[in-house]
C-alpha positions as a printed Julia matrix, in Angstrom:
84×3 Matrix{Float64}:
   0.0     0.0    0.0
   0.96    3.12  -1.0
   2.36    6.33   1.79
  -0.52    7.91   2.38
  -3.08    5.11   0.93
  -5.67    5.3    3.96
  -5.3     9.6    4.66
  -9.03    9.04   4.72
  -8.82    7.39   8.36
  -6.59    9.85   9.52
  -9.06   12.26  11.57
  -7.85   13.31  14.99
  -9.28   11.19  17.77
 -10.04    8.22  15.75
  -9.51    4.29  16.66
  -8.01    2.34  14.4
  -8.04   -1.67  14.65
  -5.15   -3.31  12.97
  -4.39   -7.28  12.76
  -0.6    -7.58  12.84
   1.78  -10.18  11.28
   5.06  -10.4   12.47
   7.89  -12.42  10.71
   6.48  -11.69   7.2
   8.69  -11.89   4.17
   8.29   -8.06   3.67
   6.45   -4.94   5.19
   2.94   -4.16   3.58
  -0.42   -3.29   4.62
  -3.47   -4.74   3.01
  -6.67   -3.29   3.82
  -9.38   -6.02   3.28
 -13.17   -6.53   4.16
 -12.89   -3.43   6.93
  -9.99   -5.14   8.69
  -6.43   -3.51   8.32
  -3.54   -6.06   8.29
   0.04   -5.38   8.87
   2.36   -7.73   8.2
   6.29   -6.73   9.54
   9.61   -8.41   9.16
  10.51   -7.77  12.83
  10.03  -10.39  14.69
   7.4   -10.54  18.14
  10.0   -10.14  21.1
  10.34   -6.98  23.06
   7.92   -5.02  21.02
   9.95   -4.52  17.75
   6.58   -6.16  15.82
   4.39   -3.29  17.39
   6.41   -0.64  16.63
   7.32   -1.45  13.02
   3.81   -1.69  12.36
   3.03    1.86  14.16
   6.0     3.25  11.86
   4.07    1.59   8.46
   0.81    2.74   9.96
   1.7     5.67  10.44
   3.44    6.0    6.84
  -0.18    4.93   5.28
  -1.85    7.56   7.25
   0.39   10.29   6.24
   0.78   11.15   9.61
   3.59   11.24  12.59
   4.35    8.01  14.23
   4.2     9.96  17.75
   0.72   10.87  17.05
  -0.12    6.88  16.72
  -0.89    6.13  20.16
  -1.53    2.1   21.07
  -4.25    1.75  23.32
  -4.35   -2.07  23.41
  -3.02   -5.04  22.14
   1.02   -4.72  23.56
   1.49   -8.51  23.37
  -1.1    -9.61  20.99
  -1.15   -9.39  17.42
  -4.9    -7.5   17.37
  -3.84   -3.69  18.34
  -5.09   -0.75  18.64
  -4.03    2.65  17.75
  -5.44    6.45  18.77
  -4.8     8.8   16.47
  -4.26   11.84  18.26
């Protein structure tokens, strides 16, 4: 997906919901069926698989990666992110 491909979610305050795939061959974002899934290269130890999928996230929003904040979903490959 392209930088900038979902701009259309990006209003302050929102919730986004995100399915995350750590371990992947490569880093994409596929946006099927009104579920968001990331899948990352990091792997699922000490967070690096949460924030590599903030940083594409963030990167398909258009927007900051500070202003992507997670609300839940630390340890567990359904997240999700505040926009704020």
């Amino acid at each position: 997906m392209d930088k900038g491909a979902l701009v259309h979610l990006a209003l302050e305050g929102a919730e986004i919901a995100v399915r995350v795939t750590p371990g992947a061959a490569r880093d994409r974002i596929a946006a099927e069926a009104g579920c968001i899934r990331i899948h990352v290269t990091a792997p699922p130890e000490d967070g690096r698989a949460t924030r590599a999928a903030q940083v594409l996230l963030a990167r398909a929003l258009g927007v900051a990666k500070s202003r992507l904040v997670l609300l839940r979903g630390a340890a567990s490959r359904d997240k999700l992110f505040r926009l704020d």
